[in-house]
Each structure stands twice: as C-alpha cells, then as structure tokens.
N, C-alpha and C positions, 0 to 999 in steps of 0.2 A: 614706086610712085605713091603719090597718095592712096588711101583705101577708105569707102566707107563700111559702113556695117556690114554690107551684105561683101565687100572684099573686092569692089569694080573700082579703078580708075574714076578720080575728079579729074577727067578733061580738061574741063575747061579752067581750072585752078591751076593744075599743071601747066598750063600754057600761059597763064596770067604769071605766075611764077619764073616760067622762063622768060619772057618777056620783061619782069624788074631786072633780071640779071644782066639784061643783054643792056639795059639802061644804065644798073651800076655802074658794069666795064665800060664804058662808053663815059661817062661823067669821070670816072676814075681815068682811063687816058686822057681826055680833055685837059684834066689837071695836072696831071703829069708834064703835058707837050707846053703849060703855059708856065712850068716850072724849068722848061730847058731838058725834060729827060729826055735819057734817049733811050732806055726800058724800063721796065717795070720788071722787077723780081719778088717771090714769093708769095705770089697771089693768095687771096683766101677769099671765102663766101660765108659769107654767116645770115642767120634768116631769122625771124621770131614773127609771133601773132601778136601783132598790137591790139585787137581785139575781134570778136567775132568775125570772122569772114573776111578779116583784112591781113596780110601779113606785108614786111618789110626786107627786103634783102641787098643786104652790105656788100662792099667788092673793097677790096683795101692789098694793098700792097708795097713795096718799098720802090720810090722813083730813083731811077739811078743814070748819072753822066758818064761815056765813057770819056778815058782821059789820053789823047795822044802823047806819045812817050819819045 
C-alpha cells in the first residue's frame, strides 16, 4: 500500500484509488457492451500522479465477440 514517512498506510488515498479503478472497469465494460463484446480479455491497470495529490487510473483491455461455428 501506500506508505508515508513514518511507513502507516494512506487510507484514505488507498480507497480514493480503489474507487478510480472500480470506475475505470466499469466505463471500460460500458464500452465494450456498446461495441457488441461479449468479453474483455487481457486487462491491465496503469496509474500515474497528474499532480500533487491527484492521481489517474487506466483500465484497458482487448473487447472480444465470440463467434458461433
């Protein structure tokens, strides 16, 4: 988890953090199901600090149709 100086858990950044994620995946299916997928494979998370005290986190993955044979 995060750590400050003194080596304690940021609570409540941790929880700000899981909470983009849960919003990325969520905006990343949405896209997917108005694209006709019917899964997503290869997920990934990526993250970075756009500036003090703010970060951003990505959800990307490949949308996929299966195909009746």
């Amino acid at each position: 988890g995060m750590k400050t100086l003194v080596g304690g858990e940021i609570v409540g950044y941790t929880q700000m953090l899981e909470e983009a994620r849960q919003i990325a995946v969520k905006r990343m299916v949405d896209e997917a199901k108005a694209l006709g997928a019917d899964a997503i494979i290869g997920v990934r998370y990526g993250s970075s600090q756009v500036m003090a005290g703010a970060a951003e986190v990505i959800a990307y993955g490949t949308a996929v149709r299966i195909l009746n044979q």
